[in-house]
Structures are given as structure tokens and as C-alpha cells.
KEDO-536176 format. One record per residue: x, y, z of N, C-alpha, C, O in turn; chain; residue in one letter; residue number from 0. Coordinates in pm, whole numbers, padded with zeros to 5 digits. Layout:
BEGIN
npx npy npz capx capy capz cpx cpy cpz opx opy opz chain resn resi
X Y Z X Y Z X Y Z X Y Z A A NUM
...
END
This chain:
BEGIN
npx npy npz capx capy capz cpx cpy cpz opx opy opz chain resn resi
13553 03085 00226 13417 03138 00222 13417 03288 00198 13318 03344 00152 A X 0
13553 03364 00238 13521 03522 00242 13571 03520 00079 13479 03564 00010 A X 1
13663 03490 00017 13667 03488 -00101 13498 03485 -00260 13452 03552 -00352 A X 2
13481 03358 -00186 13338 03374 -00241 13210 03427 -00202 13112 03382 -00261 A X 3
13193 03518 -00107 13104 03583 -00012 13101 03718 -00113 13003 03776 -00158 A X 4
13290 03754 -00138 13306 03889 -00189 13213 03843 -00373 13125 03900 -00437 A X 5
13261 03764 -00386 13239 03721 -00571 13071 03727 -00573 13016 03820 -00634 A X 6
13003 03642 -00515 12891 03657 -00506 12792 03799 -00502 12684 03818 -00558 A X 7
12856 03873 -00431 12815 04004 -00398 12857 04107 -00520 12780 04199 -00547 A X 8
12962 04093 -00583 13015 04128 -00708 12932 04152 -00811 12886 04253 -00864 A X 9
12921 03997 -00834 12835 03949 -00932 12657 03978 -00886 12556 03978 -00956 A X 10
12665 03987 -00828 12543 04037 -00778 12504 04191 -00855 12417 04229 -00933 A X 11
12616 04250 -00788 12628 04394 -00832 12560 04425 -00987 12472 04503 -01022 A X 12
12643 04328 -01061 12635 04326 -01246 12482 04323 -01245 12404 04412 -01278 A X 13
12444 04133 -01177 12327 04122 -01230 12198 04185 -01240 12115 04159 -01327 A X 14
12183 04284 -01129 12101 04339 -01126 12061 04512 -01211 11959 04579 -01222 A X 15
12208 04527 -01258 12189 04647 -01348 12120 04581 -01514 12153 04477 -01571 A X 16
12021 04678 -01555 11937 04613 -01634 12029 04644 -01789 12014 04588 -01897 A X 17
12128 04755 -01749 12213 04769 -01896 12360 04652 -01898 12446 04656 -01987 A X 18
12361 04568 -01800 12447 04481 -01833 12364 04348 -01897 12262 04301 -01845 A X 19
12416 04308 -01996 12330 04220 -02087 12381 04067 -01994 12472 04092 -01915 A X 20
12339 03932 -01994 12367 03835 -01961 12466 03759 -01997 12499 03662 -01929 A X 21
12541 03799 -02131 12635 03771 -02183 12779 03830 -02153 12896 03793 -02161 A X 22
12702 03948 -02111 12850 04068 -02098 12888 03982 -01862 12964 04032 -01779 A X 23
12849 03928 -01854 12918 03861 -01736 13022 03761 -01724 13071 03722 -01618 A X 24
13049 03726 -01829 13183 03605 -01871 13273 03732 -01859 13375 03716 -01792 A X 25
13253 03849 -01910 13355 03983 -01862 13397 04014 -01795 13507 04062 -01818 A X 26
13342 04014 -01642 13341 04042 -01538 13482 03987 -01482 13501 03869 -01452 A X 27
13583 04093 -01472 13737 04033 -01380 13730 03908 -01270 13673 03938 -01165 A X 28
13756 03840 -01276 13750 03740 -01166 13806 03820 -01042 13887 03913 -01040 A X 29
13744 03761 -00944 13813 03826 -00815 13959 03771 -00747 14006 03659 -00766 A X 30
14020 03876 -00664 14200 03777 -00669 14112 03633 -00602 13993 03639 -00572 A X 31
14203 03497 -00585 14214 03417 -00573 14087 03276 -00630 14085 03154 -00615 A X 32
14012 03360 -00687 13888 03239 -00776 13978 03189 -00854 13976 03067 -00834 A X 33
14051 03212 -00926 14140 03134 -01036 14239 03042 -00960 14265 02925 -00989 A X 34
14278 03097 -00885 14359 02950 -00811 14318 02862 -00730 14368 02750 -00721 A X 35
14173 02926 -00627 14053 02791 -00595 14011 02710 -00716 13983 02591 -00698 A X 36
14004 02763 -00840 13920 02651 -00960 14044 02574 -00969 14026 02454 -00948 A X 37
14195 02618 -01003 14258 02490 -01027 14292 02428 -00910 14269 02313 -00949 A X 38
14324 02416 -00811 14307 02384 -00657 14187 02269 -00690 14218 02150 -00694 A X 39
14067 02308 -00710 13989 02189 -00729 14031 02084 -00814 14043 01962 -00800 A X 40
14061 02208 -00955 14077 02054 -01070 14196 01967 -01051 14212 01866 -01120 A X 41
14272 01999 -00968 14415 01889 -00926 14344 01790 -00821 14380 01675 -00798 A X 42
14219 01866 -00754 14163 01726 -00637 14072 01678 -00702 14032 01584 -00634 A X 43
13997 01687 -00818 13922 01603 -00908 13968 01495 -01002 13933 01377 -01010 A X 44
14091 01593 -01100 14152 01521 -01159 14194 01325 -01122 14153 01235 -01196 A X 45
14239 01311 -01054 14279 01209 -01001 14195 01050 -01045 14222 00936 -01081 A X 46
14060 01151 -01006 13943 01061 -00985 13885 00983 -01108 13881 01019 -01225 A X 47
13838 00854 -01045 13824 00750 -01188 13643 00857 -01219 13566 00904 -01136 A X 48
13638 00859 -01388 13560 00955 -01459 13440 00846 -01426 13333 00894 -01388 A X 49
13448 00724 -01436 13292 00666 -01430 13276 00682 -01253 13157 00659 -01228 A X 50
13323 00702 -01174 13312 00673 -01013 13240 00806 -00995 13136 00803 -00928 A X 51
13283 00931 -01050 13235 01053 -01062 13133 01093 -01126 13071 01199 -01116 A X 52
13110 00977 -01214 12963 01000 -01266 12869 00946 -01174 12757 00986 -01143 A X 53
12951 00823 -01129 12785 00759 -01066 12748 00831 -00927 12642 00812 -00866 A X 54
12854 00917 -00887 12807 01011 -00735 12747 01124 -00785 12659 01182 -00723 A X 55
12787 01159 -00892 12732 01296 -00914 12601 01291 -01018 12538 01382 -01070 A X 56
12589 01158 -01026 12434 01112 -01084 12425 01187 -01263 12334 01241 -01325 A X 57
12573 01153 -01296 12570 01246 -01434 12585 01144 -01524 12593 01032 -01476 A X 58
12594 01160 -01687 12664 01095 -01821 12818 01113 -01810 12874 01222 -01797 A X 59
12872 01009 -01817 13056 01023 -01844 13028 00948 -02010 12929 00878 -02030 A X 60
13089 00965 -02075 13144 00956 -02215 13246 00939 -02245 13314 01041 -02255 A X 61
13303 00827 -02271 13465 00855 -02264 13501 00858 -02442 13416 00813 -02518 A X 62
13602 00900 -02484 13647 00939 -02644 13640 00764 -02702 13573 00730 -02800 A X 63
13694 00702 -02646 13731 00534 -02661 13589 00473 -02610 13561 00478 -02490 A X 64
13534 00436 -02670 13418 00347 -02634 13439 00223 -02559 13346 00180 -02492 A X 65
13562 00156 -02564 13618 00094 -02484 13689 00064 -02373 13737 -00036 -02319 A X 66
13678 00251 -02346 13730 00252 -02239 13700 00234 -02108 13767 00254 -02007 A X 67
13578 00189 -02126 13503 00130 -01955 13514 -00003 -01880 13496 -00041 -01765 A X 68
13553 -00057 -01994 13641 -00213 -02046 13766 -00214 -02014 13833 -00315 -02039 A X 69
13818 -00114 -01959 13963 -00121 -01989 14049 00002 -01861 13988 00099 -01817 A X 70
14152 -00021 -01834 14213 00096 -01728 14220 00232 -01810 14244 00336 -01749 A X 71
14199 00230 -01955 14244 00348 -02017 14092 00461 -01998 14009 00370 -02004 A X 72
14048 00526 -01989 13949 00577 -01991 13970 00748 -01950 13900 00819 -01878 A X 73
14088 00780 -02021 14167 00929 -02012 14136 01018 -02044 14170 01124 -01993 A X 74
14055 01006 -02145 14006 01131 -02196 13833 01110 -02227 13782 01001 -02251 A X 75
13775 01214 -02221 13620 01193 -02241 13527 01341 -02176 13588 01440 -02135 A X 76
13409 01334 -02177 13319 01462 -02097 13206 01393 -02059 13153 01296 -02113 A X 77
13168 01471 -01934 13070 01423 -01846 12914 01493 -01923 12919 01588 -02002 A X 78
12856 01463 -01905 12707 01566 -01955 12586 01537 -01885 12520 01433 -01882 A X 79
12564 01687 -01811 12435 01748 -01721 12410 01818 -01728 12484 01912 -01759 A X 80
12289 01827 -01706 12210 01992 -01659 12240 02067 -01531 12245 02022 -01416 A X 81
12259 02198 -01577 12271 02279 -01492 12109 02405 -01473 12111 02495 -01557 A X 82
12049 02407 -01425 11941 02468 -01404 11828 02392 -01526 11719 02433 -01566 A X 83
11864 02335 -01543 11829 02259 -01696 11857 02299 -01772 11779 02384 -01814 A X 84
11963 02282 -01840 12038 02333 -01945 12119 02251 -01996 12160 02201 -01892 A X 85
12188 02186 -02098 12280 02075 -02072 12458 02137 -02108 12484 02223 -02191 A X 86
12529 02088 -02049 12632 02111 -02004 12696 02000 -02042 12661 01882 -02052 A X 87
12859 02095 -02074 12973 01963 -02107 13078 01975 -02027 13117 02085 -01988 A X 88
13132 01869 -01996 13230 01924 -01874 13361 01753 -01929 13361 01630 -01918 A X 89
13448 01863 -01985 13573 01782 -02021 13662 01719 -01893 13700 01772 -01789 A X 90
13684 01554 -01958 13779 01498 -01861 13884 01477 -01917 13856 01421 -02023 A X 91
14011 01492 -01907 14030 01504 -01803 14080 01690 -01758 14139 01720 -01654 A X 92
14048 01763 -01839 14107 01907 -01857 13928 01975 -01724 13931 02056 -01630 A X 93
13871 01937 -01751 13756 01963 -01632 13726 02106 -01680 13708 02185 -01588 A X 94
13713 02176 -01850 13651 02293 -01874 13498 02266 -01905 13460 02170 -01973 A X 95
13421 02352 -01855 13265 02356 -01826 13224 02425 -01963 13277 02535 -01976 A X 96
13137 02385 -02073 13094 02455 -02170 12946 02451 -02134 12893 02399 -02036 A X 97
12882 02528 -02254 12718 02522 -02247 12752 02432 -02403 12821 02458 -02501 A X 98
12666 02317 -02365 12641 02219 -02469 12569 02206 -02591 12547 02113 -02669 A X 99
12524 02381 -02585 12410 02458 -02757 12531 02520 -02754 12599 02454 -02832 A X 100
12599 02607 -02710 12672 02675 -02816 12821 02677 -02811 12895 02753 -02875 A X 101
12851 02597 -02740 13017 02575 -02669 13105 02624 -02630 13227 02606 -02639 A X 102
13016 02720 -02562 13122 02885 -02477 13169 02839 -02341 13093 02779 -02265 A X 103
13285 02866 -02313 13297 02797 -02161 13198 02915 -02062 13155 03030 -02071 A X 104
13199 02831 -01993 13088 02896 -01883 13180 02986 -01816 13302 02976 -01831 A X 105
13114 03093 -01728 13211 03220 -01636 13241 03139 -01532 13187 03033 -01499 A X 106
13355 03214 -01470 13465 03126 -01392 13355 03120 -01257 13382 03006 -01221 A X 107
13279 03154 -01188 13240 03168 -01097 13148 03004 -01091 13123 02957 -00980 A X 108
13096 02915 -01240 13018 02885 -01258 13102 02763 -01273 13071 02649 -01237 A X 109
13229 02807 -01339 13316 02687 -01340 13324 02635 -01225 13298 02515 -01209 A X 110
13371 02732 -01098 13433 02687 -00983 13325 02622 -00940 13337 02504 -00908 A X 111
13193 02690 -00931 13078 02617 -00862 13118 02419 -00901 13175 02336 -00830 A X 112
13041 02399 -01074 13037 02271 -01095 13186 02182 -01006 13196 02069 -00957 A X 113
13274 02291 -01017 13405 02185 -00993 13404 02188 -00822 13498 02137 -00761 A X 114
13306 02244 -00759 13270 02229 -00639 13192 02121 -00622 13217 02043 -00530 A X 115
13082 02099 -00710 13008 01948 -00700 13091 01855 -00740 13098 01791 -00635 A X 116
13154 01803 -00809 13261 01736 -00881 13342 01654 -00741 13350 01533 -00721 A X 117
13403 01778 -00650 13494 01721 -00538 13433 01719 -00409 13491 01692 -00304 A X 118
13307 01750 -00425 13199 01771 -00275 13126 01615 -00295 13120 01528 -00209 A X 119
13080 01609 -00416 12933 01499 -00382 12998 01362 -00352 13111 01325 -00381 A X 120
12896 01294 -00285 12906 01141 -00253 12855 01092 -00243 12855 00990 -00175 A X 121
12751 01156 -00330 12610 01011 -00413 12545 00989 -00312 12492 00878 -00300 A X 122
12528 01100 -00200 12407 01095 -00099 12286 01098 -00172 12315 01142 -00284 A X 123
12152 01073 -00167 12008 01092 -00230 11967 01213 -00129 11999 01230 -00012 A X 124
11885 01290 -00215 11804 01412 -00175 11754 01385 -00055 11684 01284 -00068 A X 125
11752 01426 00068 11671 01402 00160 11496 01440 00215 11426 01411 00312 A X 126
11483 01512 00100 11325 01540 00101 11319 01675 00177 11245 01758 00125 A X 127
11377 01711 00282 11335 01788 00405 11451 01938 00306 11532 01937 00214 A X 128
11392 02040 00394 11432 02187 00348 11494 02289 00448 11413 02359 00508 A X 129
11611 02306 00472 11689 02377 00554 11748 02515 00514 11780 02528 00395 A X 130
11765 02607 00589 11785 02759 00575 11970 02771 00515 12042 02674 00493 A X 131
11993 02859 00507 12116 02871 00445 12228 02851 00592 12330 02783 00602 A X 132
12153 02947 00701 12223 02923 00841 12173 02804 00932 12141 02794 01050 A X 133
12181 02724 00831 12190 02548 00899 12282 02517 00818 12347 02440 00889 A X 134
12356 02522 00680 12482 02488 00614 12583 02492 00716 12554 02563 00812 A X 135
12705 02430 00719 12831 02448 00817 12878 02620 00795 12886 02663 00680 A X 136
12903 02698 00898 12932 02822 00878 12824 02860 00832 12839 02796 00728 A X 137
12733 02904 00818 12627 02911 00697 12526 03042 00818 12441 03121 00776 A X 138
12564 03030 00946 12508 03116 01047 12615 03257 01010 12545 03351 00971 A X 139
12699 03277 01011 12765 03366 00991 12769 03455 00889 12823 03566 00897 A X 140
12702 03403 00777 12693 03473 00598 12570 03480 00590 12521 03537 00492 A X 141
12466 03410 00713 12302 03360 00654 12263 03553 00638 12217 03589 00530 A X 142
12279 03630 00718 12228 03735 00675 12280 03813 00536 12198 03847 00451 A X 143
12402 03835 00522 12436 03857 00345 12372 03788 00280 12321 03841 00182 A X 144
12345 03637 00304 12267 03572 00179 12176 03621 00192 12136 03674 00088 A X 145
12075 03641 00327 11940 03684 00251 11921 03837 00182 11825 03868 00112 A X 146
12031 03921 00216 12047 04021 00163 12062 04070 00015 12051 04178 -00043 A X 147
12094 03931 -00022 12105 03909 -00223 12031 03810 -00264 12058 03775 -00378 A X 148
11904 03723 -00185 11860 03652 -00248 11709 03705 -00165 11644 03796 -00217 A X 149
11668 03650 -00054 11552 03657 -00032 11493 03800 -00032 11385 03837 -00078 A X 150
11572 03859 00020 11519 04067 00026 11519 04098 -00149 11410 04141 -00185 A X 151
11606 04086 -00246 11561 04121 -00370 11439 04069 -00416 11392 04130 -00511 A X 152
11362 03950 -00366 11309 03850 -00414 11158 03926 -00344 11065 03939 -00424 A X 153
11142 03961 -00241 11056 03973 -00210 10995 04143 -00244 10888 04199 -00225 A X 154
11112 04178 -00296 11076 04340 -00319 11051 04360 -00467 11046 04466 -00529 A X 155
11039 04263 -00501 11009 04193 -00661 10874 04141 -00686 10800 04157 -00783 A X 156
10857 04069 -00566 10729 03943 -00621 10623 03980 -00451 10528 03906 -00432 A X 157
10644 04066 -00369 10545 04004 -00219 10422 04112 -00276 10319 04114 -00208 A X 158
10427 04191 -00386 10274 04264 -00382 10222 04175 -00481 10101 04162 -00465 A X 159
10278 04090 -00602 10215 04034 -00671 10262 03852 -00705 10346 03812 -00786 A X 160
10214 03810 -00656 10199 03649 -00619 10251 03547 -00766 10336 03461 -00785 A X 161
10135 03619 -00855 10084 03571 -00967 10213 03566 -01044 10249 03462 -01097 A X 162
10301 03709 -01051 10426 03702 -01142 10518 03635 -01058 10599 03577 -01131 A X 163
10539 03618 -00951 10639 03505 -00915 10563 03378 -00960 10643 03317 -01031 A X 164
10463 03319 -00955 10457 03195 -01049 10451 03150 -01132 10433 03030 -01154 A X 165
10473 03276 -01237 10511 03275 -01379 10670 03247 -01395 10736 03165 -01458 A X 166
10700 03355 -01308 10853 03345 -01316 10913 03240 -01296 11015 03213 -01361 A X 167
10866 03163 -01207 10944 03053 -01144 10905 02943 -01212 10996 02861 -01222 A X 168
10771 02903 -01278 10736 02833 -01391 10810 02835 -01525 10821 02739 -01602 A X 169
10855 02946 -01540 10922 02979 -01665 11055 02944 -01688 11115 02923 -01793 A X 170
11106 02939 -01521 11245 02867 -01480 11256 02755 -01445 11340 02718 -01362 A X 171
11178 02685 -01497 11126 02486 -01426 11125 02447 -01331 11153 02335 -01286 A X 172
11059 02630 -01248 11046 02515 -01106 10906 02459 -01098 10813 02497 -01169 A X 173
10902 02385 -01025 10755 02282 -00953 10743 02356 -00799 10811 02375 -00698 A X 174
10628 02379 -00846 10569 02446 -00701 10546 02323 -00561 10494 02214 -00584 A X 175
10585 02357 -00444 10512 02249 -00396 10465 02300 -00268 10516 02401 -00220 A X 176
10372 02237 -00210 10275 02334 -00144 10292 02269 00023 10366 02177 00055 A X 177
10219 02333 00095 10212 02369 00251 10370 02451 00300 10424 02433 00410 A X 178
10416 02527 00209 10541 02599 00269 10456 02775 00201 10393 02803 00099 A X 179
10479 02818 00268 10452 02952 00278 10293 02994 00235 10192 02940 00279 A X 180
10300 03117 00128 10171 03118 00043 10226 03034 -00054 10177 02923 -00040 A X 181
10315 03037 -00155 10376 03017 -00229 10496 03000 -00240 10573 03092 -00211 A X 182
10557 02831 -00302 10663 02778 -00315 10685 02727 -00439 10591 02668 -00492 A X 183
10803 02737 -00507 10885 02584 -00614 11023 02575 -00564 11103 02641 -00496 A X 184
11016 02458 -00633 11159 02387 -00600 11238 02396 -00767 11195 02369 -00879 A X 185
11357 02442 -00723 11407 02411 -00861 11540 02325 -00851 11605 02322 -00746 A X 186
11575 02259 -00959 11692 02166 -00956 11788 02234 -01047 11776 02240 -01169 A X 187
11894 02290 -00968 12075 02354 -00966 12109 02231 -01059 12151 02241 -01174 A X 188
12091 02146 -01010 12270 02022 -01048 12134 01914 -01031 12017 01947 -01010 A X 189
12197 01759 -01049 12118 01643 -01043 12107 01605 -00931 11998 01556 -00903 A X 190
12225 01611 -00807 12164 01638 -00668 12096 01715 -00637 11990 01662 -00605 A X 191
12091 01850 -00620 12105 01972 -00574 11982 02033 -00583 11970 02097 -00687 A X 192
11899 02036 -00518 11778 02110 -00539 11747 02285 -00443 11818 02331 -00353 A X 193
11651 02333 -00487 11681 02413 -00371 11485 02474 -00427 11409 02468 -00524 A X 194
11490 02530 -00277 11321 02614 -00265 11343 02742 -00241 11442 02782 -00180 A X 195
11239 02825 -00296 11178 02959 -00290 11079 02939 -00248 10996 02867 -00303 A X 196
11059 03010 -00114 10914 03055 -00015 10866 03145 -00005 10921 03224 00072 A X 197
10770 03181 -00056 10700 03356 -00058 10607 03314 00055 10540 03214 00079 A X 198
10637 03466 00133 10487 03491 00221 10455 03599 00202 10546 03681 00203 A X 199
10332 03642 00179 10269 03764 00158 10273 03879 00278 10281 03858 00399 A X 200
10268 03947 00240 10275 04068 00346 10137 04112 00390 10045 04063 00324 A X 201
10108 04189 00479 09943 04264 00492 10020 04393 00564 10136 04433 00572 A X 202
09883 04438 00615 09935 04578 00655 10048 04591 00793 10109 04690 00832 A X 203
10048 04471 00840 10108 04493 00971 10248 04424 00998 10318 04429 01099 A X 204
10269 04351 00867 10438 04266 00826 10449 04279 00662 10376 04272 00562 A X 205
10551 04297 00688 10623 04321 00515 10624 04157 00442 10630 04054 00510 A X 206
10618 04160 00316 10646 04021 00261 10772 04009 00257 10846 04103 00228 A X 207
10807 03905 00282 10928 03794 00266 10939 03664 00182 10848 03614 00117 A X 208
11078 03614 00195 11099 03563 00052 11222 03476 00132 11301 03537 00205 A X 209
11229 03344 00115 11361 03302 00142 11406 03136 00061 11333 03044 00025 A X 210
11540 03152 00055 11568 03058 -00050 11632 02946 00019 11717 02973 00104 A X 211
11607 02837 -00003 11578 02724 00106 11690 02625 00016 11717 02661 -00099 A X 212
11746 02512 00067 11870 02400 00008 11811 02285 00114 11798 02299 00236 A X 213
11776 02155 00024 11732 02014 00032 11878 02003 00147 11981 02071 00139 A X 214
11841 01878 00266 11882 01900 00362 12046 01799 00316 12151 01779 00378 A X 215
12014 01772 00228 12165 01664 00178 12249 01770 00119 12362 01731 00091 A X 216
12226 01891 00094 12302 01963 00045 12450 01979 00083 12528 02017 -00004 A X 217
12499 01950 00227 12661 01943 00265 12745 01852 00193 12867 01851 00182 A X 218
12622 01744 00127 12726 01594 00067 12723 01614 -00119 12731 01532 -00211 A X 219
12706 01781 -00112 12691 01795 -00251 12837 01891 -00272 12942 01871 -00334 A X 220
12782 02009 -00181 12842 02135 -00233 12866 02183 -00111 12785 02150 -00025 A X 221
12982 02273 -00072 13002 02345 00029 12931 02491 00031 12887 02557 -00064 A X 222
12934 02513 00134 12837 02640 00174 12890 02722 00088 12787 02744 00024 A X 223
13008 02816 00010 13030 02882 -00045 12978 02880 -00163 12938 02981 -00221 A X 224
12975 02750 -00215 12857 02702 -00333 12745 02721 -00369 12693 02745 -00478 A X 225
12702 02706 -00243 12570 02690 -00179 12495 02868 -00202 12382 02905 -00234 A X 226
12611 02934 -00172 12576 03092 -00234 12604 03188 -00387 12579 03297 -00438 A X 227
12667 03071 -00410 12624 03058 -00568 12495 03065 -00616 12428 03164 -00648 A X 228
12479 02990 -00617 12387 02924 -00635 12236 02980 -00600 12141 02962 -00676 A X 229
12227 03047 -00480 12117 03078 -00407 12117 03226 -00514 12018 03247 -00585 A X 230
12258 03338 -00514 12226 03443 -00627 12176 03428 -00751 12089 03488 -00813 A X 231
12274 03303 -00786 12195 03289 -00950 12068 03262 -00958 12011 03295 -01062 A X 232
11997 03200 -00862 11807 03122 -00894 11805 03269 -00914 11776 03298 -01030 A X 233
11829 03379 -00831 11729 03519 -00769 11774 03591 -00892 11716 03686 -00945 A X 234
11871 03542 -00927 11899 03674 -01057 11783 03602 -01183 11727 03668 -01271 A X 235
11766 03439 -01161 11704 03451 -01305 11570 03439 -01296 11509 03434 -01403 A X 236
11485 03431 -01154 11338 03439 -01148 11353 03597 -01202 11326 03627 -01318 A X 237
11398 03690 -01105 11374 03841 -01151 11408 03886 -01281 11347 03982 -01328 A X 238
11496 03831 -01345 11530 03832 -01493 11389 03798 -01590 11332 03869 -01673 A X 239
11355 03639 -01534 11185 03611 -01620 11086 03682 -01587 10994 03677 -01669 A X 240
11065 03766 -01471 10981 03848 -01411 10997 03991 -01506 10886 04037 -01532 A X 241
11098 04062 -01559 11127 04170 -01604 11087 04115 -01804 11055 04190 -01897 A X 242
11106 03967 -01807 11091 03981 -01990 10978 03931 -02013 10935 03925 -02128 A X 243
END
């Protein structure tokens, strides 16, 4: 977790300078040991039968052999999902993550994430209900850094004006859904994986706040380190649609 606590915060750093372009972050040095957690994963994924992994992780498997679902051979092939809605290719059995318009592998941070759902999920269903980051396992211990890069940027962005956070967050496919704060959407990470943004408005006598919320099945998806992935990237790209 301290490994990805530091990366998160890193990357944080980039995203928010307005002269680093969105592209120039595949640049960004990996931090020591992310490269040997991603293959660490892909040796505990690897293993795994490619259709068993589709049907937990609620994705497309494809295998090269059309016959291979028919058959023990089914060795080579790519899975295909959306990632924030986006569609995504994710090779089996080599487990490299591309973007599926233009076929750039994705930044390692993004790799490790997916290959975190990959060896986390177990085809639990969404549980409907919405839990804080310090209800994740460990998740009390980091809950204040997270809100320090997700909900505090968020609200020093959007708590004087309502209207451009629901542009923003419209613009990023989320679905608003209502009796949580003044203003809420939910957006969908992965095909499990959902997660909420809660605005409350401020008045003269409390500041506005902002906090980024994970569907309560989230442990049978992704581990908490994931889980803060995840929570930076929504905040980097509402404030990103908020700024264009």
C-alpha cells in the first residue's frame, strides 16, 4: 500500500500542472518497485483459464482460435472492456493493457491497476450501497491522504459552482443519483467497479466538501491500493472537463 500511496501522490503531482499535457504521463518514471508488483501480478493471473476470468470480471475474452473454447487449447487471445468507458485490450496470455482506438499501451500505473482487477475480482455483483475509502481494509490509515488528492481538490474546484460539476461529471458518463448530498454521480471505473462523487455546498458557516465514495463490493474487485487509483484518476478527469 505505501508503494502505491507514494505513486498516486506522484502522479497526482503531474496531473494537476496544466503544462503537462495528458499524453506526456506514459513519461512519468515509474516509481522503484511498480514494475515488479505488475509482473508479480501477471505470474498470479497468468495461470488462470482466460474464459473463467472473463466471466468474474464480467468482460469479452476472444481467443486467436475460434475453437478454442471447444477445446483445452485457448493460449493465446485478448480480453475487451471499458475502462472509464473507453474500450480497452488486454492481451492473453502476455496481459499488456492497450487503448483499443489507438493501440498505445496504457501507463504502468494503469496497467498495474487493471492487473489488480484481473487477480482481485470474484464475480461478486455490485452491492448497491456506498462506502468511504476508510471502510476499505486498511483504508482508515490512507483515508485522510485520499481525501487530500481527491475530495479537497474536488471541492476547491466545484463547492462555489454546482452547475460546472454537473457538466463535468456528465461529460465523464457519470449518472447522477440523488438523495446523497446536494449533488451526486456515479461513474463506472471497470464493469464491476463503480464509484460516487458527493458534493455538499458550503454557506457562510462550513466550507464545501466533496468526497469520493466505492460501491460496497468493492474488496471482491480491487484492493485498497487500487482503490486509490482510481479515486485520483475520476478527480483528475472531472477537473480536467471542468478546465476544457
Amino acid at each position: 500500500m505505501v508503494i502505491i500511496h507514494k505513486l498516486v501522490c506522484s502522479i497526482s503531482f503531474y496531473q494537476w500542472r496544466p503544462d503537462i499535457r495528458s499524453d506526456q504521463l506514459s513519461a512519468i518514471p515509474p516509481l522503484d518497485g511498480l514494475t515488479g508488483r505488475i509482473e508479480e501480478l501477471r505470474r498470479r493471473v497468468q495461470p488462470s483459464d482466460p474464459f473463467e476470468l472473463a466471466a468474474r470480471c464480467a468482460v469479452e475474452y476472444l481467443p486467436q482460435n475460434p475453437a478454442a473454447q471447444e477445446s483445452p487449447d485457448a493460449s493465446r487471445g485478448e480480453f475487451r472492456l471499458d475502462m472509464w468507458g473507453k474500450p480497452i485490450r488486454f492481451s492473453y496470455p502476455e496481459l499488456i493493457t492497450q487503448d483499443a482506438l489507438n493501440g498505445q499501451d496504457l501507463p504502468s500505473y494503469l496497467q498495474a491497476m487493471l492487473l489488480y482487477y484481473f487477480a482481485t475480482c470474484d464475480g461478486t455483483p455490485a452491492a448497491g450501497q456506498w462506502i468511504a475509502f476508510s471502510e476499505l481494509p486498511d483504508g482508515r490509515f490512507y483515508a485522510q491522504a485520499f481525501q487530500g488528492y481527491t475530495g479537497n481538490p474536488l471541492a476547491q474546484a466545484f463547492g462555489e459552482d454546482i452547475t460546472a460539476f454537473s457538466q463535468a461529471a456528465e461529460s465523464c458518463a457519470g449518472e447522477r443519483r440523488y438523495s446523497f448530498g446536494d449533488m451526486a454521480y456515479a461513474f463506472q471505473a471497470l464493469p464491476r467497479v463503480a464509484l460516487l462523487v458527493v458534493l455538499w455546498q458550503g454557506d457562510e458557516d462550513f466550507p464545501s466538501t466533496c468526497q469520493v465514495l466505492f460501491d460496497a463490493s468493492i474488496s471482491h474487485c480491487l484492493p485498497t491500493d487500487a482503490c486509490a487509483i482510481l479515486g485520483s484518476q475520476l478527480t483528475r478527469q472531472l477537473i480536467k472537463a471542468a478546465r476544457s
